[in-house]
C-alpha positions as CSV (number, residue, x, y, z in Angstrom):
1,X,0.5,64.3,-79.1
2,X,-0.1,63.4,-82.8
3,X,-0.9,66.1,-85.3
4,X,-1.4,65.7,-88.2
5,X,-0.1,68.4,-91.1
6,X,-1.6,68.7,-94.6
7,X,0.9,71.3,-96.3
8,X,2.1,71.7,-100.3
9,X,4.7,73.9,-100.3
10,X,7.6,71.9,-99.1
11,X,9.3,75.7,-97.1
12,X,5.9,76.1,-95.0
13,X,5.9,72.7,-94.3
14,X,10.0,73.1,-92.5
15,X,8.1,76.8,-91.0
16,X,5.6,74.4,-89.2
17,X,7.8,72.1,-87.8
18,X,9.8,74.7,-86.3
19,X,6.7,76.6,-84.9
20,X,5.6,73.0,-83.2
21,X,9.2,72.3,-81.6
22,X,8.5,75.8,-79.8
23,X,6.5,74.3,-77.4
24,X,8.8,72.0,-76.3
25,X,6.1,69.1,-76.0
26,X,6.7,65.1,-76.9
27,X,5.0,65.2,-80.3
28,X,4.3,63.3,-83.4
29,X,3.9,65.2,-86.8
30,X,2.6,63.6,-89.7
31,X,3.2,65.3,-93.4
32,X,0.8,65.3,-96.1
33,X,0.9,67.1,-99.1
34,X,-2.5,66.8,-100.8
35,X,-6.3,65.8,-100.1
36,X,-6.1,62.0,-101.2
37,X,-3.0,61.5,-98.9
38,X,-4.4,62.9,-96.5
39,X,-7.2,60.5,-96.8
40,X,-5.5,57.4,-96.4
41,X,-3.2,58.5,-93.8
42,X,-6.6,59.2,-91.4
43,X,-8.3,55.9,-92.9
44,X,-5.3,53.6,-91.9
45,X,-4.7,55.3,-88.3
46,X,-6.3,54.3,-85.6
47,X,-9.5,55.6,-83.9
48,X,-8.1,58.4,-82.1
49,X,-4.7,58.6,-83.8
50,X,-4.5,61.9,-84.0
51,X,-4.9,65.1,-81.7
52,X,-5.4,68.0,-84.1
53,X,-5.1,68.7,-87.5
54,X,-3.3,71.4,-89.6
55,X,-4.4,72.3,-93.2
56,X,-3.5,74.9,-95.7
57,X,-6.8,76.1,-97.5
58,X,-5.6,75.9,-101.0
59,X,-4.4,72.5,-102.2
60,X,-3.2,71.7,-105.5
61,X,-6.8,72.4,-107.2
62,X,-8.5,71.8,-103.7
63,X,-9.8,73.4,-100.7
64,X,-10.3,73.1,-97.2
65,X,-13.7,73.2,-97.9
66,X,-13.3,69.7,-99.8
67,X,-10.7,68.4,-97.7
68,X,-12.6,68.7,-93.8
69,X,-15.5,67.1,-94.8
70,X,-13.9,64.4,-96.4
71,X,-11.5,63.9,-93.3
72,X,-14.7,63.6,-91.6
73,X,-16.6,61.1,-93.6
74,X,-12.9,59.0,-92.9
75,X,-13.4,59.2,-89.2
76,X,-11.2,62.2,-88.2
77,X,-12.6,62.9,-84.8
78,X,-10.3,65.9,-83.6
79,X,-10.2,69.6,-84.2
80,X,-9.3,71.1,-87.3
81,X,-7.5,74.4,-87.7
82,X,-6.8,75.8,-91.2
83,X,-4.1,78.2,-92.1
84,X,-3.5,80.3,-94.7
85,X,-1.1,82.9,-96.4
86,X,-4.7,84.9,-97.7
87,X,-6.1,86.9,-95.4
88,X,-9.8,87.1,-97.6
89,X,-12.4,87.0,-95.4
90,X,-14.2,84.7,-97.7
91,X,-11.5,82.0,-96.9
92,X,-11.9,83.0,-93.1
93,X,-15.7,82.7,-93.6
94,X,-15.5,78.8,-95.9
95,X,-12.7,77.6,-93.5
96,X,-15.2,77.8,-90.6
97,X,-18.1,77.1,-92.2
98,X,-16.9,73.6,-93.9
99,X,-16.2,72.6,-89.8
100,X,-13.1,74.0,-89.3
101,X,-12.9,74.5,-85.6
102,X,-10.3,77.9,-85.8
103,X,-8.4,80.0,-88.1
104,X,-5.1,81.2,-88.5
105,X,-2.8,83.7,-90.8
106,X,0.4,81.3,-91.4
107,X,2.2,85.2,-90.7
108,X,0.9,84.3,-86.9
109,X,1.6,80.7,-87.5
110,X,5.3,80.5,-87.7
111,X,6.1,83.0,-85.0
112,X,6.5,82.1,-81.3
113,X,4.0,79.8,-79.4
114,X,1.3,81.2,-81.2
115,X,0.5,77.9,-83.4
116,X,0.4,76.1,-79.5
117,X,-2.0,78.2,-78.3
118,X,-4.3,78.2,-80.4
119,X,-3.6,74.5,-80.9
120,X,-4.6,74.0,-76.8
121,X,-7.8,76.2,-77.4
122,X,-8.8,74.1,-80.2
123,X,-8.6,71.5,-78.3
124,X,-10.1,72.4,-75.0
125,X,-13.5,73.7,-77.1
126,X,-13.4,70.1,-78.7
127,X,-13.6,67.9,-75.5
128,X,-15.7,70.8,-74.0
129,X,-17.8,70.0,-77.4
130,X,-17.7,66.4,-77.2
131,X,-18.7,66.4,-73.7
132,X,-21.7,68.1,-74.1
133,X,-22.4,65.9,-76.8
134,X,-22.2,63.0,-75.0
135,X,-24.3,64.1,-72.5
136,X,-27.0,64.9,-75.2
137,X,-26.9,61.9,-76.6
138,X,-27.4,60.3,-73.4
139,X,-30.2,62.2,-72.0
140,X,-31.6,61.7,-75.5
141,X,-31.3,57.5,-74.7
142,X,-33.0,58.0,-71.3
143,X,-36.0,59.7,-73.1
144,X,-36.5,57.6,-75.4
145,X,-36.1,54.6,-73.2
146,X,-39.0,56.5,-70.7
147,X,-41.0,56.9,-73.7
148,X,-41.2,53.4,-74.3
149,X,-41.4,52.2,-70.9
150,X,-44.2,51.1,-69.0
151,X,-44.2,53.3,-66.1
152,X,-46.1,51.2,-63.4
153,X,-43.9,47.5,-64.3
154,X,-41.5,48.8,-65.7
155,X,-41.7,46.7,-69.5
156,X,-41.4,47.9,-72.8
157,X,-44.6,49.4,-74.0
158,X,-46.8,49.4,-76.9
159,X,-44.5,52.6,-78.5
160,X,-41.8,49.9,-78.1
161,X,-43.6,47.0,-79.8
162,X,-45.1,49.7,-82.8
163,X,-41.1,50.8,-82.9
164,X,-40.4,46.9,-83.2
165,X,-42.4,46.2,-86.2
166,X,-41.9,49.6,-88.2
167,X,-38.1,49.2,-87.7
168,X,-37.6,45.0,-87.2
169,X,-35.5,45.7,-84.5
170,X,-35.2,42.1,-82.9
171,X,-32.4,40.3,-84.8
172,X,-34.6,38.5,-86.9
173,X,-32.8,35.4,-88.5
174,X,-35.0,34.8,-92.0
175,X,-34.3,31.1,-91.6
176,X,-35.5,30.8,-88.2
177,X,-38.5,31.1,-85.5
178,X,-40.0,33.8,-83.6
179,X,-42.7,33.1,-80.8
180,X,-45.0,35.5,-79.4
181,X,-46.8,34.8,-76.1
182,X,-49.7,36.5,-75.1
183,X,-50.8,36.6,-71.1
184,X,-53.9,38.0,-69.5
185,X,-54.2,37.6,-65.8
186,X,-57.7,35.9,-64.8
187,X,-60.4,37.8,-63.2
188,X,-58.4,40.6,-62.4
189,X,-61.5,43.2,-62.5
190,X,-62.1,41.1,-59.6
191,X,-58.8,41.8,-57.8
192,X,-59.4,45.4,-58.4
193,X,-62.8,45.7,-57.1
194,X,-62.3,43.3,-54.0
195,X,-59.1,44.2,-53.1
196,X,-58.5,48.1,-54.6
197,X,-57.2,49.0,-57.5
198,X,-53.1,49.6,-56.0
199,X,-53.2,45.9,-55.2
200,X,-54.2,45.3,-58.8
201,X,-51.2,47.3,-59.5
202,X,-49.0,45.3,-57.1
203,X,-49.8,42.5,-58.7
204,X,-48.6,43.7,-62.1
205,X,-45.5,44.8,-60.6
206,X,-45.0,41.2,-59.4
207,X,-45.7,39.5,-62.3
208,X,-43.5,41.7,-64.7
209,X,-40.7,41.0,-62.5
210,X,-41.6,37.5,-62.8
211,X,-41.6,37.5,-66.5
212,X,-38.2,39.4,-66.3
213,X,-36.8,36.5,-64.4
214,X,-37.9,33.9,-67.0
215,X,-37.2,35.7,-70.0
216,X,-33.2,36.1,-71.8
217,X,-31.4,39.0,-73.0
218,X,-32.7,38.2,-76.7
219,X,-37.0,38.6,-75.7
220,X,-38.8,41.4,-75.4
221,X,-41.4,42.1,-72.8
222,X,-44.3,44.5,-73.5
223,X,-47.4,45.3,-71.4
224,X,-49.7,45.4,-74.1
225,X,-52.3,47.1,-72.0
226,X,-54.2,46.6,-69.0
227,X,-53.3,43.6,-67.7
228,X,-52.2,42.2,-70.8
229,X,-48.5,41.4,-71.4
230,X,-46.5,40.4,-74.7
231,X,-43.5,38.4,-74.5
232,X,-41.9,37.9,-77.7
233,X,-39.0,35.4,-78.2
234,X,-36.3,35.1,-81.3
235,X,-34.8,32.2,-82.6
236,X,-37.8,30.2,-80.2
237,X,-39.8,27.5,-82.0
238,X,-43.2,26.4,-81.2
239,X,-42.1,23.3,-79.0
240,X,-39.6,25.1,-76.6
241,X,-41.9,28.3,-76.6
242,X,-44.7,26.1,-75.5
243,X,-42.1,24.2,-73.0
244,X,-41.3,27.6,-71.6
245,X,-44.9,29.2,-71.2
246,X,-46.6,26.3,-69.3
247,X,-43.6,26.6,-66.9
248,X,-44.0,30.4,-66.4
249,X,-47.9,29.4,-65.8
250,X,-47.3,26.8,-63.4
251,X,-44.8,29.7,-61.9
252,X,-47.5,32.4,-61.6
253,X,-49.9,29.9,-60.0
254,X,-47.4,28.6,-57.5
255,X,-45.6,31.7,-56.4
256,X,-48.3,34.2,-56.2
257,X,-49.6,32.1,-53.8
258,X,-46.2,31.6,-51.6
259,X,-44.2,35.0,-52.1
260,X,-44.8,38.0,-49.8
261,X,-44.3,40.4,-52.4
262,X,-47.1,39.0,-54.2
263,X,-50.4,41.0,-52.1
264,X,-53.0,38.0,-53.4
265,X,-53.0,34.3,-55.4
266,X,-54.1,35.0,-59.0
267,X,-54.0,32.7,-61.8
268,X,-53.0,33.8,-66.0
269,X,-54.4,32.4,-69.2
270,X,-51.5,32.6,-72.1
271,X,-51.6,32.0,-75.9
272,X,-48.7,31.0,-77.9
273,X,-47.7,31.6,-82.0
274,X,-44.8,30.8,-83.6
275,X,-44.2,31.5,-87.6
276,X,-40.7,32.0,-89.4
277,X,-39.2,35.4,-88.9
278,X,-39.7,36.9,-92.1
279,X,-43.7,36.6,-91.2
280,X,-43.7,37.8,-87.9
281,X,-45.8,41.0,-87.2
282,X,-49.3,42.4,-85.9
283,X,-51.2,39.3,-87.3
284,X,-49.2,37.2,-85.3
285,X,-49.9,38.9,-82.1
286,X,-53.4,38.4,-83.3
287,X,-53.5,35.0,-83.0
288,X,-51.5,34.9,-80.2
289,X,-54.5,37.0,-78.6
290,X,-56.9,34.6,-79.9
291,X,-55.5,31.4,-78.5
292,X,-55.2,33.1,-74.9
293,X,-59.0,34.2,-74.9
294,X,-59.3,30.6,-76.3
295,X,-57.4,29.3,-72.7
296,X,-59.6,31.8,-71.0
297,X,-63.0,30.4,-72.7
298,X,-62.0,26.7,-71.4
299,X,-61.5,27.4,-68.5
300,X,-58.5,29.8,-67.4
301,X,-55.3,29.1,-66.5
302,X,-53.8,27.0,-69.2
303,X,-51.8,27.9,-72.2
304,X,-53.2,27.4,-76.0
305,X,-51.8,27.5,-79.6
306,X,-52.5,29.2,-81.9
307,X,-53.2,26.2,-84.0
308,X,-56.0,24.9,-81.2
309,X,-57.5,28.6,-81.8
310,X,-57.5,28.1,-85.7
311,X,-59.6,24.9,-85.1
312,X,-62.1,26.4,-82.9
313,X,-62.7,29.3,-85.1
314,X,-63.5,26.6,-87.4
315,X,-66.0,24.9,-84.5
316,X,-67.8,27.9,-84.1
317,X,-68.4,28.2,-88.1
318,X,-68.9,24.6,-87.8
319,X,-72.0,25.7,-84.6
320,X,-72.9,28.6,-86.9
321,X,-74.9,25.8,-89.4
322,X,-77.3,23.5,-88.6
323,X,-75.5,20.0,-88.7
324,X,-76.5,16.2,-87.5
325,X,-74.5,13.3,-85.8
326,X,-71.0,13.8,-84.5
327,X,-69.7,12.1,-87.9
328,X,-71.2,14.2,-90.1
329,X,-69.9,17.4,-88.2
330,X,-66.2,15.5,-88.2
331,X,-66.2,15.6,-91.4
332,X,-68.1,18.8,-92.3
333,X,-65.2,20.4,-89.7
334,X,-62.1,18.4,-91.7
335,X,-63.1,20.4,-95.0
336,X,-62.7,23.8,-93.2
337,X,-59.8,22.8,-92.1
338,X,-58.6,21.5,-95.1
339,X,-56.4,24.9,-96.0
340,X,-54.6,24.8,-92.7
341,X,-53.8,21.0,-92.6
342,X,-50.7,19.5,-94.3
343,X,-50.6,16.2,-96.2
344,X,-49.6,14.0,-93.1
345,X,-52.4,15.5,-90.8
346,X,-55.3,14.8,-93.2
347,X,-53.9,11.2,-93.7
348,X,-54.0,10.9,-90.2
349,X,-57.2,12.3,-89.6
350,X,-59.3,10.4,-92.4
351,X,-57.1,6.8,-93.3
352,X,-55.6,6.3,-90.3
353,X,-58.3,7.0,-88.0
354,X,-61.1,5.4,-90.1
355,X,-59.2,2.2,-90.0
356,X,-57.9,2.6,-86.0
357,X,-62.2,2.9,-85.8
358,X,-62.5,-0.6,-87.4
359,X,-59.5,-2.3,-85.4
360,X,-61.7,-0.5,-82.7
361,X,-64.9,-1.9,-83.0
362,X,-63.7,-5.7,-83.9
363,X,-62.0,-5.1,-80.5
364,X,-65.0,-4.2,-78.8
365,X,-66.9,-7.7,-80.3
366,X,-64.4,-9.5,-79.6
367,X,-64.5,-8.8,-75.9
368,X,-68.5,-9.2,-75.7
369,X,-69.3,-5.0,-75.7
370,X,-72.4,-3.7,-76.2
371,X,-73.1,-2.3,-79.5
372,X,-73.8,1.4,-77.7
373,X,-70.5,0.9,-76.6
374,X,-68.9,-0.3,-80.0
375,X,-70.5,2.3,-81.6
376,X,-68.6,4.6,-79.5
377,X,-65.7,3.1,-80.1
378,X,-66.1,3.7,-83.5
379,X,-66.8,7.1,-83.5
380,X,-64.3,7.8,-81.2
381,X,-61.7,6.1,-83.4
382,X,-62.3,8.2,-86.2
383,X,-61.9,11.2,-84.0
384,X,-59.0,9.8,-81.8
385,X,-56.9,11.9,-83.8
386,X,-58.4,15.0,-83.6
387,X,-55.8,16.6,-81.5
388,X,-52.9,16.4,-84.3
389,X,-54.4,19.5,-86.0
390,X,-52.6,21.2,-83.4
391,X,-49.3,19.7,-83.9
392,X,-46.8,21.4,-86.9
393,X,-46.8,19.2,-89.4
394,X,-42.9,18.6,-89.5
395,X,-43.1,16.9,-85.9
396,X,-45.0,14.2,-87.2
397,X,-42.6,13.6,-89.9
398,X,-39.3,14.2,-88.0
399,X,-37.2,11.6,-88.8
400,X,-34.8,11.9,-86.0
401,X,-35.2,11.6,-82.2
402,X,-37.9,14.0,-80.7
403,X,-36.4,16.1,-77.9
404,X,-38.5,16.7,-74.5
405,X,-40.3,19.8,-75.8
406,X,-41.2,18.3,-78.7
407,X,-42.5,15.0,-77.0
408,X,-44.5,17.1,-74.9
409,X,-46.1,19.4,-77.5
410,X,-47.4,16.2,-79.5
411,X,-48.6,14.5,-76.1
412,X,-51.1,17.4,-75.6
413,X,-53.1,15.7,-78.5
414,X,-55.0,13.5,-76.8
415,X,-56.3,16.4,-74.0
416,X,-56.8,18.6,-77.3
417,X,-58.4,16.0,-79.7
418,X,-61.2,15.1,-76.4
419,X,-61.8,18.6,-76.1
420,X,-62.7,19.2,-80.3
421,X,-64.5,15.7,-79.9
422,X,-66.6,17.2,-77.1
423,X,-67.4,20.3,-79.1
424,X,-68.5,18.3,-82.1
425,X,-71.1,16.1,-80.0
426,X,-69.6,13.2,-79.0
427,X,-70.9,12.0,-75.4
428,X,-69.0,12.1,-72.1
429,X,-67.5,7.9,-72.8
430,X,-66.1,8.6,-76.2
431,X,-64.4,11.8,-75.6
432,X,-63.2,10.6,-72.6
433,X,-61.4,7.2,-74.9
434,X,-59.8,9.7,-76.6
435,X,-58.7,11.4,-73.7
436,X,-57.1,8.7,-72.3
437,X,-55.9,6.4,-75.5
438,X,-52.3,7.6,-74.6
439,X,-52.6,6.3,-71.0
440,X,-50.2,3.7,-70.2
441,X,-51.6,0.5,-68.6
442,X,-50.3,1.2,-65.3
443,X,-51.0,5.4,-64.7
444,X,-54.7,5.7,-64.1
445,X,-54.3,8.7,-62.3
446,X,-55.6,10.8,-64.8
447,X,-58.8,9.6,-64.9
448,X,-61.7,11.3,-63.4
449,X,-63.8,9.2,-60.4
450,X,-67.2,8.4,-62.2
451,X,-69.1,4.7,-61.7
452,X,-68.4,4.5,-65.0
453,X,-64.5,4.8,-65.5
454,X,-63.3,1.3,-65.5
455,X,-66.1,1.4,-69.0
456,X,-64.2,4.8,-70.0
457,X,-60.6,3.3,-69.3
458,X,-61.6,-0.1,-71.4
459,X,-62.0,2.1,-74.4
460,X,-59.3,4.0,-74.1
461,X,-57.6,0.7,-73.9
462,X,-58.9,-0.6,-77.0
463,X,-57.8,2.5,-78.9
464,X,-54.7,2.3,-77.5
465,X,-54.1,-0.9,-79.0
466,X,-55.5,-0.4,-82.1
467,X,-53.9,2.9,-82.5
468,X,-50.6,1.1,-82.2
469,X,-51.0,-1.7,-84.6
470,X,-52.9,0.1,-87.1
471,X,-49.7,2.4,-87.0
472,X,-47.1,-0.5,-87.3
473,X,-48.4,-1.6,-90.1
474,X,-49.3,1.5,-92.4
475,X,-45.5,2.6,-91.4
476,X,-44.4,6.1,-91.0
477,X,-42.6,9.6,-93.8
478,X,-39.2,7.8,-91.8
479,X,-40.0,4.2,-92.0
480,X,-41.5,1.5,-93.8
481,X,-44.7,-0.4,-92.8
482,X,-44.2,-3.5,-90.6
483,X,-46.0,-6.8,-90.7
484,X,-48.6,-8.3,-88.9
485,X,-46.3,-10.6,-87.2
486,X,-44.1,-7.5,-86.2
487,X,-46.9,-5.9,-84.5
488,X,-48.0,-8.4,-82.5
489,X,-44.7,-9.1,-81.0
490,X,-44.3,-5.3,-80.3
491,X,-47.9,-5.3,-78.5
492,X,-46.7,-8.3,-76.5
493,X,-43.8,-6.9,-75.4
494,X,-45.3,-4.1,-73.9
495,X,-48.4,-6.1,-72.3
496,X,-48.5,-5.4,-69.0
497,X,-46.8,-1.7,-69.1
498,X,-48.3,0.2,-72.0
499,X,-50.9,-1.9,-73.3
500,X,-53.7,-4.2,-71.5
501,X,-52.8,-7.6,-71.7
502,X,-56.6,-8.9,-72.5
503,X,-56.9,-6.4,-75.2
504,X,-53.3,-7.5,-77.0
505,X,-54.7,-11.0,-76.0
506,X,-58.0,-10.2,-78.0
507,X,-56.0,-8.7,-80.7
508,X,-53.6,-11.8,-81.5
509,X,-56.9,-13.9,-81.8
510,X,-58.1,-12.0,-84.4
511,X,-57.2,-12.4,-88.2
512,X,-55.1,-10.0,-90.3
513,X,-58.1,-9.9,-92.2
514,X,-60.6,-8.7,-89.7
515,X,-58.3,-6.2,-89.1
């Protein structure tokens, strides 16, 4: 046992010594002689260095009264028992009430085992103390963990999530991401009213455990209410969270359908935000709830961003107003935008796509089209790009290798861009060249069976091409322009895998001029 002994008068300090080798116990006494000693001595031990403490009240000009507290606030965690030579009831009374846990005459001290025993009593009442503490403390954890659980999955609830913002709890790095993803499961009034209301329970049960599979330590899962959930991820950008929610989708679709536990199939619509971690809070759980109902509006089942949902708040303003063709309503719909786009989208969406649109349409003549169809063309050029308003802006100036999630966050483009074309006007052919103008030459399994598709896969042909050249030769933020001759010898090496071999054909006959 270690004690520790805070004593000034050099003759009590030999008194105590002898009182502690009464008890015949392996023991290690430390000597201190005044407050600031005694301050280091506890500040350089260990965490649990000593067993018990012995301090005269008076000091040299201190107290007791001075000295436990500021044992304390050093980390002293064990019992305290102050002696002294006055018998005052006032020093009684300030020993105890400064946290002394006993007191003791030093006439009682220094004779027989008395020190020891009341030594062992201090100490018993301490761990008795401590225990109890413990066990506060704990039961205190377990409430506040009920009162922010869900009760029925078994998530964090919307206490937590309030706690979360009020208090930052996540470990927030200001440098870095945070993604929120919103999920409502689809037509579950449905399941409730077909099926009864505990297997709409079931199924939230299920899909919270799912979620809890998917997620890591670092994310925090919230049923937001009903059958809403939260899952919010830190340190996440908007590529890999993206990545990561149409993979718990495709999850939920698939084993709802296949797993026992799982009472019926059910399908979930999500919406995804990401912003830098110092901007994180409600608003951004607002616009993750915005791009989910926007996944529920086309259609269910299918994740959305928050930038697609940023552009369709700007369609319906854009539908709010009376407006004429599809090119006015482009361009009416590119100066709402204008606030949320960065330098590179805007280039893309007016320069590069009005002169894609004219590589376009001398395509088109030069393989004998129509001029319905060339007028498509052209109009479906200028909005071919449509879709890169949903892509961050540093993506499509990344100098360095894209990784997979970031490939496939910028291939949604062309699926987003047809679906803004769509909502501006343009017909069923010139959405669908936009659609497809990513298409390689020899996957035509996207397209949709119509009499009409080998018209709708020409076009998206000719973009294709045109799309490629035109973006040779205007160059890229990481690289310099190429020529004309470059171009062509790029399009010709990928004839016949990315690109139609007539339409590269067509393109080396025409002039750089015409172009």
């Amino acid at each position: 046992m270690q004690i520790l002994v805070i004593e000034d008068d050099p003759d009590h300090r030999v008194l105590l010594w002898e009182a502690l080798q009464e008890g015949e116990r392996e023991i290690a006494v430390v000597f201190a002689d005044n407050v600031s000693c005694a301050k280091e001595i506890v500040l350089q031990s260990n965490d649990g260095a000593f067993h018990c403490i012995l301090s005269d009240f008076n000091l040299n000009g201190s107290t007791a009264t001075d000295l436990i507290p500021q044992l304390r606030e050093a980390g002293c965690d064990c019992p305290q028992i102050v002696i002294s030579s006055s018998g005052d009831q006032s020093v009684v009374i300030d020993s105890m009430r400064c946290g002394g846990m006993d007191f003791l005459p030093k006439t009682e001290a220094f004779v027989g085992e008395t020190l020891w025993k009341r030594i062992d009593v201090a100490r018993n009442k301490w761990e008795q103390d401590e225990a109890e503490r413990r066990r506060m403390d704990r039961r205190a954890r377990h409430l506040a963990q009920l009162a922010e659980t869900d009760h029925l999955t078994g998530l964090a609830n919307r206490r937590s999530l309030d706690r979360l913002f009020t208090e930052r709890r996540c470990i927030f790095d200001r440098r870095g991401y945070v993604s929120a993803i919103m999920l409502d499961v689809d037509h579950f009034k449905k399941i409730n009213d077909t099926h009864g209301h505990p297997v709409g329970d079931e199924v939230l049960r299920w899909l919270a455990a799912k979620i809890n599979d998917c997620i890591s330590p670092e994310d925090l899962a919230v049923r937001y209410g009903g059958e809403e959930m939260v899952v919010i991820r830190p340190f996440v950008e908007e590529a890999k969270a993206l990545d990561w929610t149409e993979t718990l989708r495709g999850l939920i679709d698939r084993d709802s359908s296949s797993d026992e536990a799982c009472p019926v199939h059910f399908t979930a619509s999500l919406g995804v935000v990401t912003c830098r971690s110092d901007e994180f809070g409600r608003r951004s759980l607002d616009l993750a709830d915005a791009a989910m109902y926007l996944a529920k509006t086309l259609g269910r089942n299918q994740v959305r961003t928050w930038r697609m949902a940023e552009v369709w708040a700007c369609l319906r303003d854009l539908h709010n107003h009376e407006r004429a063709d599809p090119e006015t309503a482009l361009y009416a719909l590119l100066e709402l935008m204008k606030s949320s786009l960065g330098t590179i989208q805007r280039k893309h969406l007016r320069e590069h796509s009005s002169a894609v649109a004219r590589i376009a349409m001398a395509l088109g003549r030069k393989l004998g089209l129509g001029e319905d169809c060339i007028e498509e063309l052209r109009i479906a050029g200028l909005c071919h790009d449509l879709g890169k308003a949903t892509v961050p802006e540093e993506l499509l100036a990344k100098p360095t290798t894209l990784s997979f999630e970031e490939r496939k966050l910028i291939s949604r483009h062309s699926e987003e861009g047809a679906l803004i074309a769509e909502r501006l006007g343009l017909s069923k052919h010139a959405s669908g060249y936009i659609r497809d103008h990513h298409t390689s030459f020899v996957d035509r399994g996207r397209l949709a069976e119509s009499e009409d598709s080998d018209v709708q896969l020409l076009g998206g042909r000719i973009l294709a091409v045109a799309d490629a050249y035109q973006t040779m030769i205007a160059g890229r933020p990481y690289r310099p322009p190429r020529s004309h001759d470059f171009a062509l010898k790029e399009l010709r090496a990928c004839a016949g895998r990315q690109f139609d071999p007539v339409i590269v054909g067509a393109m080396e006959s025409l002039l750089p001029e015409h172009l």
